[in-house]
ZAMARTOR-628459 format. One record per atom (N, C-alpha, C): residue in three letters; atom name; z, x, y. Coordinates in steps of 0.001 Angstrom, whole numbers. Atoms other than C-alpha are relative to their C-alpha. Layout:
REC  aa at       z       x       y
REC ALA CA       Z       X       Y
...
END
This chain:
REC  aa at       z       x       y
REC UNK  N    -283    1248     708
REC UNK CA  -71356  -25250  -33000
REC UNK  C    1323    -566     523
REC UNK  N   -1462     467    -246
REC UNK CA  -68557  -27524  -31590
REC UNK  C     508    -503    -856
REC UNK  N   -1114     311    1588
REC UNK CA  -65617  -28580  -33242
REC UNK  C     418   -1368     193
REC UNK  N     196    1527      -6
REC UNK CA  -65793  -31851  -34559
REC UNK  C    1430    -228     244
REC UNK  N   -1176     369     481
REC UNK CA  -62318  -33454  -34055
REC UNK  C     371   -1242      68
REC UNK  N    -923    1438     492
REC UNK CA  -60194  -36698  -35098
REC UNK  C    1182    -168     211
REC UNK  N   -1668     157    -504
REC UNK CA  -56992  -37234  -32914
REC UNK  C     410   -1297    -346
REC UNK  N    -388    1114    -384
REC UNK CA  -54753  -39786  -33145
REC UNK  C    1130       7     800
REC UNK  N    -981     -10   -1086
REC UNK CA  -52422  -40929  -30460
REC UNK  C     787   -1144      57
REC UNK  N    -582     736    1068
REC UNK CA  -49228  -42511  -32033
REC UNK  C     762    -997    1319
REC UNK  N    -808     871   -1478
REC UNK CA  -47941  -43505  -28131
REC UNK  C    1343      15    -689
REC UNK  N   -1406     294      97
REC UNK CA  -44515  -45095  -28218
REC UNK  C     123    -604   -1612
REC UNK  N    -179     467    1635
REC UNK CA  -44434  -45707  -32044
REC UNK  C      48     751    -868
REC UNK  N    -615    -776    1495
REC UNK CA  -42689  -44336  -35282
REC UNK  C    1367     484     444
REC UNK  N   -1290    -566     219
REC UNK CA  -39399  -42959  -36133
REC UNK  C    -410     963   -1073
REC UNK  N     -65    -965    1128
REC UNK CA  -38582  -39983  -38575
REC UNK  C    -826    -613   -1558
REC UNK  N     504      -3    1033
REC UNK CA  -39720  -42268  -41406
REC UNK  C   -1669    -256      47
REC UNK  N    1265     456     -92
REC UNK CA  -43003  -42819  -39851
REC UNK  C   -1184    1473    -403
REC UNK  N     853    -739      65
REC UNK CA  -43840  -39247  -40845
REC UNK  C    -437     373   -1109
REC UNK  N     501      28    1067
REC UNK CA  -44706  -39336  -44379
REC UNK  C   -1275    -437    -196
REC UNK  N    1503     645     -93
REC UNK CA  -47970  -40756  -43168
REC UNK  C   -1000    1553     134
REC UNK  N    1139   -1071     398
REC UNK CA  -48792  -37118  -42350
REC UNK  C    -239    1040   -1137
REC UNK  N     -22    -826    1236
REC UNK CA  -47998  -35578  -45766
REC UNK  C   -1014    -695    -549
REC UNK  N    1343    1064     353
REC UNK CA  -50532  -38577  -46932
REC UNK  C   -1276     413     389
REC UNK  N    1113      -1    -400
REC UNK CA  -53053  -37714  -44273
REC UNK  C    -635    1309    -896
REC UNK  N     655   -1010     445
REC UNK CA  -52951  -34067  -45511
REC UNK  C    -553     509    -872
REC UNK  N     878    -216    1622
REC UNK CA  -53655  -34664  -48966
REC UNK  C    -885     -97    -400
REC UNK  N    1328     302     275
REC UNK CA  -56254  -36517  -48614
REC UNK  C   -1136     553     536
REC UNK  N    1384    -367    -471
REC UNK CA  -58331  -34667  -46341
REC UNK  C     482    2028      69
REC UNK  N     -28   -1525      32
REC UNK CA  -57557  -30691  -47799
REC UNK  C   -1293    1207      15
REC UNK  N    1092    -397    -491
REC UNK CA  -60909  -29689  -46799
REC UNK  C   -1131    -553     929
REC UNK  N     710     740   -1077
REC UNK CA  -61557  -31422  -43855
REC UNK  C   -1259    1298     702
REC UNK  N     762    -383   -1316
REC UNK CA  -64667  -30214  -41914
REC UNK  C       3     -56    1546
REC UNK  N    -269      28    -795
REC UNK CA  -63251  -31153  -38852
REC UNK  C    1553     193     653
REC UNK  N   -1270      -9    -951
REC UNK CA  -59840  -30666  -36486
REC UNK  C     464   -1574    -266
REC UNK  N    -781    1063     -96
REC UNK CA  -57504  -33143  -37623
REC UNK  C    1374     208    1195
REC UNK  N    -879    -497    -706
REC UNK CA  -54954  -33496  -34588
REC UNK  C    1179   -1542    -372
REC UNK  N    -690    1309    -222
REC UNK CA  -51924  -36215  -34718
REC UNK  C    1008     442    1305
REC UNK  N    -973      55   -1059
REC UNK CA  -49715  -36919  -31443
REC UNK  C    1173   -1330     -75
REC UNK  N    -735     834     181
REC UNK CA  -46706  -38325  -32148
REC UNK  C     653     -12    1045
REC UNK  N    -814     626   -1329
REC UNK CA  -43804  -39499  -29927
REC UNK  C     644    1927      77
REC UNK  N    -255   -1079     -56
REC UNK CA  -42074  -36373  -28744
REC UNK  C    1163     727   -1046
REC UNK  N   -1231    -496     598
REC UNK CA  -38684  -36203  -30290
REC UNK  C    -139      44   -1460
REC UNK  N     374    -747    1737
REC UNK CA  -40656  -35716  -34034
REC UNK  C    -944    1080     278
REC UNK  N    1056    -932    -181
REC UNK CA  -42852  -33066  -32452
REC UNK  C     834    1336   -1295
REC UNK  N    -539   -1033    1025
REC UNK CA  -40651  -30358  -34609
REC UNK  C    -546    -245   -1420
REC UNK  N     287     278    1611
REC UNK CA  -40512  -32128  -37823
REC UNK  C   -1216       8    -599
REC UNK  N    1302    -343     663
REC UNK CA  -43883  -32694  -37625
REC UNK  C    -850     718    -286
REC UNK  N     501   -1070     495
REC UNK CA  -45156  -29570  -37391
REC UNK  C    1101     726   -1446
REC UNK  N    -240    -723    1047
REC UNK CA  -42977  -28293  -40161
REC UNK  C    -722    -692   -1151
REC UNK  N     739     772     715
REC UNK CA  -44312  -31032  -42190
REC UNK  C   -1844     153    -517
REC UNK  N    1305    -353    -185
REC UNK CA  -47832  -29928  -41450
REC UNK  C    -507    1335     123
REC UNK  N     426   -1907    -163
REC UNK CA  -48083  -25857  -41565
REC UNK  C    -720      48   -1415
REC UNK  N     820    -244    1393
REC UNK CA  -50120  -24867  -44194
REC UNK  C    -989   -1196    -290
REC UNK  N     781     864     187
REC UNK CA  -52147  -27659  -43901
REC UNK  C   -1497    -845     712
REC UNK  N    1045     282    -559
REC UNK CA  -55460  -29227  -42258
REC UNK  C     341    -840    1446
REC UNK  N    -370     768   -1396
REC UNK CA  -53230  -31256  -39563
REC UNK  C     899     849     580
REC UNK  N    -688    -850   -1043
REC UNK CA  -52468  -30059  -36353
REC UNK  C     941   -1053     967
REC UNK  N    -924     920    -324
REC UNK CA  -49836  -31501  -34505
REC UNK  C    -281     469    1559
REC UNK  N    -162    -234   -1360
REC UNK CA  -49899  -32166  -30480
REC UNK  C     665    -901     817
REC UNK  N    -470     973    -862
REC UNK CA  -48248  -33852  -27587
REC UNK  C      18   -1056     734
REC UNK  N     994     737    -376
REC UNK CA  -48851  -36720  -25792
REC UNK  C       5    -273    1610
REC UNK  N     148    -166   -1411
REC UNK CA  -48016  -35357  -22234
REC UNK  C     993    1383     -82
REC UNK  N   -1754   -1264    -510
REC UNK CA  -46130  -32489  -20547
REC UNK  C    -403     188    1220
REC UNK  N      77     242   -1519
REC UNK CA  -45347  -31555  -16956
REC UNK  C    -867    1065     373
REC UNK  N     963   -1240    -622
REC UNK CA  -47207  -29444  -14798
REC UNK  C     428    1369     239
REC UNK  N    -623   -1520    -654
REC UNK CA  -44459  -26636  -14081
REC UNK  C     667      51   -1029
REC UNK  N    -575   -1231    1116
REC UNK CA  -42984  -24312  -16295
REC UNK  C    1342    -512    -169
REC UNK  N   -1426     685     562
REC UNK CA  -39121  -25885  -16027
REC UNK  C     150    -136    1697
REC UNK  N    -315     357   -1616
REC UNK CA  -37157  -27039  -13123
REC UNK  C     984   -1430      95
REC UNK  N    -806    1408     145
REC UNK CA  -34846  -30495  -12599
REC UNK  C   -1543   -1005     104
REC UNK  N     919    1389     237
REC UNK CA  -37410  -32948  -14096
REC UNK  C     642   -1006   -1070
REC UNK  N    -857     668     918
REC UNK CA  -34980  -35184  -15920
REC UNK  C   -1093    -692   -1372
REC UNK  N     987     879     624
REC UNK CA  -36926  -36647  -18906
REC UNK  C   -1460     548    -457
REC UNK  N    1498    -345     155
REC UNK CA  -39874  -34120  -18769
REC UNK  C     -13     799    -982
REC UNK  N       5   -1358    1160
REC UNK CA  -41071  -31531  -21289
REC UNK  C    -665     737     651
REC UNK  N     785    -388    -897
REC UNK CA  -43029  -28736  -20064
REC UNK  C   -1169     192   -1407
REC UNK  N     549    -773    1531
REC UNK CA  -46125  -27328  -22203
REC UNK  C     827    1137    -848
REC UNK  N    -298   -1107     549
REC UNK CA  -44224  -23996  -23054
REC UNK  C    1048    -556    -987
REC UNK  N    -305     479    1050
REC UNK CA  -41860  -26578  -24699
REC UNK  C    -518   -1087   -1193
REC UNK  N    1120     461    1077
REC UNK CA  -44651  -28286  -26393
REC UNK  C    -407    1086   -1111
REC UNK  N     874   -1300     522
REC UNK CA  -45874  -25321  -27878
REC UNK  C    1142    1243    -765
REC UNK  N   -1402    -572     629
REC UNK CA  -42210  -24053  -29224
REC UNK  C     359    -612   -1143
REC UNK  N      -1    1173    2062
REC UNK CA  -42403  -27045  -31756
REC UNK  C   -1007     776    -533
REC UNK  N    1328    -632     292
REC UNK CA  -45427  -25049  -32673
REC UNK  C    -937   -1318     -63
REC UNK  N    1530     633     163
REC UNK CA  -48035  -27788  -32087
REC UNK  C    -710     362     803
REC UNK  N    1018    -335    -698
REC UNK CA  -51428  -27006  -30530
REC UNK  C    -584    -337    1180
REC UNK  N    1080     774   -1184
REC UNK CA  -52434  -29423  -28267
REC UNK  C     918   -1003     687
REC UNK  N    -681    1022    -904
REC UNK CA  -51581  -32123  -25695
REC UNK  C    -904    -818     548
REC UNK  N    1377    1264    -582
REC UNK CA  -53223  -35628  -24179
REC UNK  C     770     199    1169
REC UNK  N      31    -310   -1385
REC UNK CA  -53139  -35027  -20559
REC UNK  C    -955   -1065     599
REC UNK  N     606    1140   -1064
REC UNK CA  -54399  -37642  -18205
REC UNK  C     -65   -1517    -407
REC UNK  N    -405     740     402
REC UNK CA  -53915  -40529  -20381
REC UNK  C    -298   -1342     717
REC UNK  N     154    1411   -1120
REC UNK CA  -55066  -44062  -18554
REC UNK  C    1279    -697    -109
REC UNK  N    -980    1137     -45
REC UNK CA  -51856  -45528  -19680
REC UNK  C    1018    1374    1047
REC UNK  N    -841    -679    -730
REC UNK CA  -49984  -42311  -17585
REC UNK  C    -336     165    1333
REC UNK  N     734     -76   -1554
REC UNK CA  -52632  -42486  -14574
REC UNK  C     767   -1779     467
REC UNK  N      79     920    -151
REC UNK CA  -51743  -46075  -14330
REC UNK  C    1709    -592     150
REC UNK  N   -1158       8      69
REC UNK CA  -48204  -46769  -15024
REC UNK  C     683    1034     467
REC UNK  N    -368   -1069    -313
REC UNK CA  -47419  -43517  -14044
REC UNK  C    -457     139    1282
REC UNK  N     817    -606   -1095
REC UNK CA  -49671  -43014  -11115
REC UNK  C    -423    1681     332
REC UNK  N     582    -897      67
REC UNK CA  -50889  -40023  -12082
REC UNK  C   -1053     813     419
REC UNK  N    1066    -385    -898
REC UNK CA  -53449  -38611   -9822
REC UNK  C    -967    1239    -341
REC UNK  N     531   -1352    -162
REC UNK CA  -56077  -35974  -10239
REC UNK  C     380    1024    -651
REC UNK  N    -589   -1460    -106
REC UNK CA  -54393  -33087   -9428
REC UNK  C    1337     451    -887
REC UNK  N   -1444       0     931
REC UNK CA  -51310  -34092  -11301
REC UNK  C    -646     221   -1861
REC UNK  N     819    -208    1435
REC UNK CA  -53790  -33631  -14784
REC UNK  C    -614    1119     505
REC UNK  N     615   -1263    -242
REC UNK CA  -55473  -30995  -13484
REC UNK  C    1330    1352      10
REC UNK  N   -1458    -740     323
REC UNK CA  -51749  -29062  -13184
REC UNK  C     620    -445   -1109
REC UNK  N    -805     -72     979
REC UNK CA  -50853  -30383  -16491
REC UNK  C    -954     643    -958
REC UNK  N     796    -362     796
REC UNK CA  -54223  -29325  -18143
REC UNK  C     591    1744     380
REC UNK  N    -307   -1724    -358
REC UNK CA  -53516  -25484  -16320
REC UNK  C     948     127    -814
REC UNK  N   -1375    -384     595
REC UNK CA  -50029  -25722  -17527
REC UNK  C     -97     425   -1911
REC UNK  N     348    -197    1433
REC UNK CA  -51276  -26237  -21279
REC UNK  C    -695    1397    -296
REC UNK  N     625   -1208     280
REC UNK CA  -53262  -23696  -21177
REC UNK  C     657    1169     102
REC UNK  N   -1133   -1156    -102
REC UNK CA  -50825  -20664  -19891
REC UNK  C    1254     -52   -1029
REC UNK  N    -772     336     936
REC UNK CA  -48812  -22194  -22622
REC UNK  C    -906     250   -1250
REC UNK  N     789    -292    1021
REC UNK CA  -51469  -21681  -25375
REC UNK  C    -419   -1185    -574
REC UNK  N     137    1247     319
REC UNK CA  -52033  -25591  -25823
REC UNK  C   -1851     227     636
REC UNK  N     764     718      58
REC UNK CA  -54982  -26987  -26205
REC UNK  C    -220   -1260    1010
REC UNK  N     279    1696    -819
REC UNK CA  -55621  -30154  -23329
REC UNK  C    -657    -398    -796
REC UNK  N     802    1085     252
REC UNK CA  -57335  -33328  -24794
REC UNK  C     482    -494    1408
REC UNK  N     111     668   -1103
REC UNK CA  -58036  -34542  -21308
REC UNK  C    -900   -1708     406
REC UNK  N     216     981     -16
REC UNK CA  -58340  -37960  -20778
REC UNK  C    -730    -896    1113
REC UNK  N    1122     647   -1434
REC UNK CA  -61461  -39946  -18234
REC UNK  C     -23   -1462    -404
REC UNK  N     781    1477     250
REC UNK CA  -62442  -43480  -18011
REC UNK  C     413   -1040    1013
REC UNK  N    -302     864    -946
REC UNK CA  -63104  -46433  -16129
REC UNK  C     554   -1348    -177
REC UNK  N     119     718    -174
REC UNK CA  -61969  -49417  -15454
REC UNK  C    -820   -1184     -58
REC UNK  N     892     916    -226
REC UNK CA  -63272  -52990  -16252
REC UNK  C    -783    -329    1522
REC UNK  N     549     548   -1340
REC UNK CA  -63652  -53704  -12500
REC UNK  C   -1233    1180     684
REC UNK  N     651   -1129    -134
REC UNK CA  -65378  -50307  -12284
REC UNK  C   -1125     191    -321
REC UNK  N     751     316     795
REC UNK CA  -67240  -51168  -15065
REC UNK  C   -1242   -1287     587
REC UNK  N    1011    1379    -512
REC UNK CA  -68814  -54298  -13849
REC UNK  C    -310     291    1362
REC UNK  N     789    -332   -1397
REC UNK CA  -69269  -52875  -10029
REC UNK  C   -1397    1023    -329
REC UNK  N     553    -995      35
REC UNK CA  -71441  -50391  -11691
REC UNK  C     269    1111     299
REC UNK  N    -214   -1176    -707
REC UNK CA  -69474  -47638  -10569
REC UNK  C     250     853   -1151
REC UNK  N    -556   -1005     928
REC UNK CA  -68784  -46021  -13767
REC UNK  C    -384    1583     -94
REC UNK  N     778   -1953    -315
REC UNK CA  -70698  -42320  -13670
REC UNK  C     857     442    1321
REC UNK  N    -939    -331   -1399
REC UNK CA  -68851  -42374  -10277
REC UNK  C    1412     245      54
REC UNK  N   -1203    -527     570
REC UNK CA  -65787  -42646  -11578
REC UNK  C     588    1178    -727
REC UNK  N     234    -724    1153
REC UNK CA  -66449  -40377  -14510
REC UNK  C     -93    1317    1279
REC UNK  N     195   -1645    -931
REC UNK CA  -67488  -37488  -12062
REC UNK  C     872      93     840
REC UNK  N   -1747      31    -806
REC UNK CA  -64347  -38173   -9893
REC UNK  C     636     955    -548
REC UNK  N   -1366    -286     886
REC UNK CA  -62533  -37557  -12439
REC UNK  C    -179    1391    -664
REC UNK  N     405   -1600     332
REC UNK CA  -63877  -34300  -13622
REC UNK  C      68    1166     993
REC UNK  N     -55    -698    -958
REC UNK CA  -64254  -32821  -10640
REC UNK  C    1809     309     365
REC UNK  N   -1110    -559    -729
REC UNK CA  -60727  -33203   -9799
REC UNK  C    1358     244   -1559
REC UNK  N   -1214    -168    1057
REC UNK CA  -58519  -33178  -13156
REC UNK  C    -476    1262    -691
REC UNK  N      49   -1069     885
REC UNK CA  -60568  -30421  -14813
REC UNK  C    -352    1435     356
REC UNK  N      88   -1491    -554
REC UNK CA  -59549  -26707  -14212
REC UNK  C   -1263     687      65
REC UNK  N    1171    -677    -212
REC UNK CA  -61777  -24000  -13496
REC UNK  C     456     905   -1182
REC UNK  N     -14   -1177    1697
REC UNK CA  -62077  -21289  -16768
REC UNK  C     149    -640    -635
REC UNK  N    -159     625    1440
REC UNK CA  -62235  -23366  -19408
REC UNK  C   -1104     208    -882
REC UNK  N     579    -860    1536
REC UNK CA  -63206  -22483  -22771
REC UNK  C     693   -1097   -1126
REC UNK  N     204     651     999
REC UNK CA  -63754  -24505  -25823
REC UNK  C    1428    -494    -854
REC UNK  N   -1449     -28     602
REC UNK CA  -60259  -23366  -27407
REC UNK  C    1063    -695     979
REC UNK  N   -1269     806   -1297
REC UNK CA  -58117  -24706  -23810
REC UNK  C    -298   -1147      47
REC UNK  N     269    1456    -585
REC UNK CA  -60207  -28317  -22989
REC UNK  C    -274    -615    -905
REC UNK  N     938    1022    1038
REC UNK CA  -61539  -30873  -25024
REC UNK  C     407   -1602    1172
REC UNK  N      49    1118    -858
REC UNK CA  -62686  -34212  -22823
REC UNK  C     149   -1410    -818
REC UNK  N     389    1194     339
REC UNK CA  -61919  -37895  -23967
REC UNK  C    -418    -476    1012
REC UNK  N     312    1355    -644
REC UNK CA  -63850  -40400  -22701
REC UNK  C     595   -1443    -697
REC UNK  N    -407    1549     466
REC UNK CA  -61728  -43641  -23128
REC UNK  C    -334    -990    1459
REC UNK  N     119    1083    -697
REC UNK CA  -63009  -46811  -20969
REC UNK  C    1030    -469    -100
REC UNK  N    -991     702    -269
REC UNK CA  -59897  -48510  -20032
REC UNK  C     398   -1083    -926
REC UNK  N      -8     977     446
REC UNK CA  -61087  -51691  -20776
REC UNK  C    -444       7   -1696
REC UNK  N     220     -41    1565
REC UNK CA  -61505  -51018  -24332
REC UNK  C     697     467    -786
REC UNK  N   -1443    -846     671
REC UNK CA  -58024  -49173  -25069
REC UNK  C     317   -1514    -530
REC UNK  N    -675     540     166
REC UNK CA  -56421  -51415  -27411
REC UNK  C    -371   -1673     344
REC UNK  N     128    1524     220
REC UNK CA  -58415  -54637  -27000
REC UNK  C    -793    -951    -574
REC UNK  N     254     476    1613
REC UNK CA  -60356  -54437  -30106
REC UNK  C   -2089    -308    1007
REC UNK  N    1052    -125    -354
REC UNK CA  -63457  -54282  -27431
REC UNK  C    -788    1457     391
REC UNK  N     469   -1906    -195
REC UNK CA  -65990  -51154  -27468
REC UNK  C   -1341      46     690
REC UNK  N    1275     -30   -1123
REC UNK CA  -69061  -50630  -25238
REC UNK  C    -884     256   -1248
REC UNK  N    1209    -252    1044
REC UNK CA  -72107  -50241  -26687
REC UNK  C    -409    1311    -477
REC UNK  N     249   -1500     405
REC UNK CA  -73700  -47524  -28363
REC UNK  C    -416     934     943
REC UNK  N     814    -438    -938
REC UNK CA  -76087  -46913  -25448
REC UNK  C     828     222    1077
REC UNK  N   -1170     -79   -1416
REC UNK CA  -72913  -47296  -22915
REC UNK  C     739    1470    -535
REC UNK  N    -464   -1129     443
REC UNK CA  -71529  -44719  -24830
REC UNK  C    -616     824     278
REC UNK  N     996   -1180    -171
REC UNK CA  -74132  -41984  -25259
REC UNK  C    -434    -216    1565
REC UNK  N     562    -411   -1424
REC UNK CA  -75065  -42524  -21211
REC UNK  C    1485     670     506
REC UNK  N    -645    -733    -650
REC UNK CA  -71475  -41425  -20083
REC UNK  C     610    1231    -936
REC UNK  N     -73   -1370     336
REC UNK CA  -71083  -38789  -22645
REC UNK  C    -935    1342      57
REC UNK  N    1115    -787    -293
REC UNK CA  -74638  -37415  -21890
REC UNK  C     472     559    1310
REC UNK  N    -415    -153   -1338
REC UNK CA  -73485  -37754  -18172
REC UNK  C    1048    1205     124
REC UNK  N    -997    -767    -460
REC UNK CA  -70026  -35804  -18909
REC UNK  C    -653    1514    -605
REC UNK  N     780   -1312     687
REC UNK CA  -72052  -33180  -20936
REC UNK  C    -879    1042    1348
REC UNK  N     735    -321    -227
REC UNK CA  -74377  -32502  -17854
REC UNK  C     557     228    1058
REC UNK  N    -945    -350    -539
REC UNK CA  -71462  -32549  -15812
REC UNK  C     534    1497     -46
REC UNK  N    -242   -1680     693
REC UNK CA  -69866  -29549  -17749
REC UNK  C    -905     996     355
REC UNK  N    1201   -1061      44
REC UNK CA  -73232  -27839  -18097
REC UNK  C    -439     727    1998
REC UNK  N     349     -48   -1489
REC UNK CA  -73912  -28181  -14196
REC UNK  C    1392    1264     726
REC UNK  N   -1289    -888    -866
REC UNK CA  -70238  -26756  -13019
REC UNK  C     218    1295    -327
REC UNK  N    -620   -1007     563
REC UNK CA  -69303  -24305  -15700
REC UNK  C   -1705    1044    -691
REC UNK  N     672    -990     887
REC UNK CA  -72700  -22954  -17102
REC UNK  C    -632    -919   -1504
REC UNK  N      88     591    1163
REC UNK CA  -74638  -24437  -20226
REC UNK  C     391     837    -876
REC UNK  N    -653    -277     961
REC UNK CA  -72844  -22155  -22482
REC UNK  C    1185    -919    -159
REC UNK  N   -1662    -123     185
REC UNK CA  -69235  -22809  -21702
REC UNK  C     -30   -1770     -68
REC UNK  N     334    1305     121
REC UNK CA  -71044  -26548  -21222
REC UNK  C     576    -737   -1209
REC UNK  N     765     490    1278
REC UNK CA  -72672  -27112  -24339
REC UNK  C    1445     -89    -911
REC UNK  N   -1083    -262    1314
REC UNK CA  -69075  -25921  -26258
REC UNK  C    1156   -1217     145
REC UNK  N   -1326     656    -576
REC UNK CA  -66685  -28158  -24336
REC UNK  C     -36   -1532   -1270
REC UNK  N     285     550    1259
REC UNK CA  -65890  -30745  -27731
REC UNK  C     202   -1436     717
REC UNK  N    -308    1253    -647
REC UNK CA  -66037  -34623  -26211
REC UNK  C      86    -962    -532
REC UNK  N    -693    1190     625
REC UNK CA  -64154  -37531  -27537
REC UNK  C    -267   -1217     231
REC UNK  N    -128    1368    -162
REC UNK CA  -64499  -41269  -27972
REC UNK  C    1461    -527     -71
REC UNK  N   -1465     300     142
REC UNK CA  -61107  -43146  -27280
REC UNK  C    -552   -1682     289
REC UNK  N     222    1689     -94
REC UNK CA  -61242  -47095  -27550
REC UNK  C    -307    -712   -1034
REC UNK  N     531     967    1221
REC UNK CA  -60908  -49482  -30048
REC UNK  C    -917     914   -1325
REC UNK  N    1018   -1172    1544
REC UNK CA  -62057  -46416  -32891
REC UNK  C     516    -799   -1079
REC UNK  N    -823     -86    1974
REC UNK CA  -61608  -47629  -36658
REC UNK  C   -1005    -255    -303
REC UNK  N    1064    -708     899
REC UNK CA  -62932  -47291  -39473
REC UNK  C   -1390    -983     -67
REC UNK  N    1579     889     107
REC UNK CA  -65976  -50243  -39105
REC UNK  C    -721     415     752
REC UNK  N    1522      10    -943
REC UNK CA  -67649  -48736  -36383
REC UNK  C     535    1728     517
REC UNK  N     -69   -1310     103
REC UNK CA  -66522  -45289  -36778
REC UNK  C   -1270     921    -366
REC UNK  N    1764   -1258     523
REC UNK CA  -69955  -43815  -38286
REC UNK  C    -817    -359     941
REC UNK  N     416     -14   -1023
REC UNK CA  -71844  -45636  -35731
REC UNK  C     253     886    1291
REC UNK  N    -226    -731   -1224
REC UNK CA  -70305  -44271  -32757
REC UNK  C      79    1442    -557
REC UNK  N     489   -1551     -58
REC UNK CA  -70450  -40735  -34090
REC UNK  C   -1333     472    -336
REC UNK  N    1151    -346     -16
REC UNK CA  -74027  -41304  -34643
REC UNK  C    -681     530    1365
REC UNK  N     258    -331   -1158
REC UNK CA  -74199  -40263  -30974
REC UNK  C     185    1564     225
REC UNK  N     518   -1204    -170
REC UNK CA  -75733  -36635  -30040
REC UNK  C    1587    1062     519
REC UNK  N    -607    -431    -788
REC UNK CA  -72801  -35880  -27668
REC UNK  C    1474    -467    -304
REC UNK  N   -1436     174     815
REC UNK CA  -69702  -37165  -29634
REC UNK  C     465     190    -366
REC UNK  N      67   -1143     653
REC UNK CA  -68050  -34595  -31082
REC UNK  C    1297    -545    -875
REC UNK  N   -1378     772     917
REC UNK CA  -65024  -37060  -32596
REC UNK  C     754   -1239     975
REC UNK  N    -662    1321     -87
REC UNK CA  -62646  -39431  -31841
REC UNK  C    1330      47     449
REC UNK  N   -1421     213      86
REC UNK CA  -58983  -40189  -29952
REC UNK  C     465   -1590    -244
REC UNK  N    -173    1933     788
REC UNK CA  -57549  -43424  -32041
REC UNK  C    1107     -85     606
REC UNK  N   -1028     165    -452
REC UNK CA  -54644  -44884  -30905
REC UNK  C     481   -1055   -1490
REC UNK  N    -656     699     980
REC UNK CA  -53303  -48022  -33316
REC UNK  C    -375     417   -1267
REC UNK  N     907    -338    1592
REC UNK CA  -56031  -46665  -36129
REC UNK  C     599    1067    -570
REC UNK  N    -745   -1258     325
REC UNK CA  -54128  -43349  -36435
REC UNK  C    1364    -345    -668
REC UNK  N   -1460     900     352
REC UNK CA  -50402  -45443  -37364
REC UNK  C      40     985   -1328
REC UNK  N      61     352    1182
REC UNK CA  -51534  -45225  -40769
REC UNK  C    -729     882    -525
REC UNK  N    1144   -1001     800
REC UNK CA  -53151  -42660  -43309
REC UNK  C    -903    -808    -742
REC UNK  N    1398    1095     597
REC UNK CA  -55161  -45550  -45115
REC UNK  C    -533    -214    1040
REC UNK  N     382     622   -1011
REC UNK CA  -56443  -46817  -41576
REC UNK  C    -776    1431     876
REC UNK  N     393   -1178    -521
REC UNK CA  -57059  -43395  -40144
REC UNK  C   -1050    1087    -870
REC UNK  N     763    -518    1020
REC UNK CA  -58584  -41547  -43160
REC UNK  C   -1654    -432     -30
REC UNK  N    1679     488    -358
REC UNK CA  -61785  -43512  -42814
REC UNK  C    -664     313    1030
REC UNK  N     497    -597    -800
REC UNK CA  -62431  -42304  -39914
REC UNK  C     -87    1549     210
REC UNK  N     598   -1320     404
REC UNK CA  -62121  -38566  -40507
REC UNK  C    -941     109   -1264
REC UNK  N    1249     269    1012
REC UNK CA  -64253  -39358  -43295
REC UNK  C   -1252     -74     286
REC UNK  N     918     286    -733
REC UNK CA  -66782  -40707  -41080
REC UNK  C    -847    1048     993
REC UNK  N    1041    -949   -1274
REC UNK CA  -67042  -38053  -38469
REC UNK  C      -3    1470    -877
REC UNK  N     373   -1347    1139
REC UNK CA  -66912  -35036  -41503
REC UNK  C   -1607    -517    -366
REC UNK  N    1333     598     822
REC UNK CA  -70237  -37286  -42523
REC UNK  C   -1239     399     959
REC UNK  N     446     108   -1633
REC UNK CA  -71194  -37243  -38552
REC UNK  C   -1008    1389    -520
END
């Protein structure tokens, strides 16, 4: 059985008082059926896990470097992700491939890194509008697997978003059927490389334009195993509906 989960990914937004949203989230959902994760900015990664022990939310990062320490001015590594005690980390990120120029191999060494650290990756795929409209998308999608996602992975180390680019943040979401073809695709992907066990377990995410109106829809899809929100997560009223939704899933 995979594990349903409901990230949100807070990017460059909140301060210290923005974290009373997760004492909120946790109240309301104290018997969640699914992996609640939140990723805040880095410099509340502490607070927020103290804020959140004993409770249904897990707290994770929303990058770290590929090597263990070293002169990276500005970087974190996982092993100091994972010292705040949170679980997990978003690795590959379209806004860090892009602005960043993040390549491949540079997610594929930050997913390893998480892992020898005891983190969790949420690894991040997707294409491009222009990608999108050449028809190249599955092409992309298998690019991108092939080269960002390690070899040994296991259910507890990976978890895949699929976020389309063009649908981060612009209130536009593919269709249902666009959906379920590249999560079937990344499913058969998995199953093909690693084995349909280690396949079937790997838990795969929707990222784009998620909230709560079209949150039950899109987890009406076979191969959807939850959700990474970005603006919908801000907020425990705004976010709540959607772990609601995919506990229903």
């Amino acid at each position: 059985m995979r594990r349903k989960i409901a990230a949100g990914n807070w990017k460059m937004n909140g301060t210290s008082a923005a974290l009373s949203e997760l004492d909120t989230l946790a109240q309301s959902h104290t018997h969640s059926d699914c992996t609640i994760v939140i990723c805040p900015p880095a410099p509340l990664l502490f607070r927020a896990c103290e804020i959140t022990v004993a409770t249904p939310v897990s707290i994770g990062a929303q990058d770290c470097h590929g090597e263990v320490k070293g002169a990276f001015t500005g970087d974190i590594s996982a092993e100091m992700v994972a010292d705040t005690g949170a679980t997990h980390v978003i690795v590959g990120h379209s806004e860090r491939r892009d602005a960043y120029n993040e390549r491949n191999r540079d997610v594929r060494n930050k997913a390893e890194a998480a892992r020898a650290a005891g983190l969790c990756a949420i690894l991040c795929i997707g294409e491009s509008l222009e990608d999108r409209e050449a028809s190249n998308t599955l092409d992309i999608i298998a690019g991108q697997l092939s080269g960002s996602v390690p070899e040994d992975i296991t259910a507890d180390t990976l978890v895949i978003a699929y976020e389309p680019i063009w649908a981060i943040g612009t209130g536009k979401v593919p269709t249902l059927e666009q959906i379920v073809q590249v999560h079937d695709f990344i499913r058969t992907q998995l199953c093909t490389r690693f084995g349909a066990e280690t396949g079937a377990s790997i838990s795969l995410l929707y990222g784009g334009s998620v909230k709560a109106s079209n949150a039950a829809e899109i987890f009406k899809a076979e191969n959807v195993d939850g959700a990474l929100v970005g603006g919908a997560s801000l907020k425990a009223e705004d976010f709540s509906p959607i772990i609601t939704a995919l506990n229903a899933s």
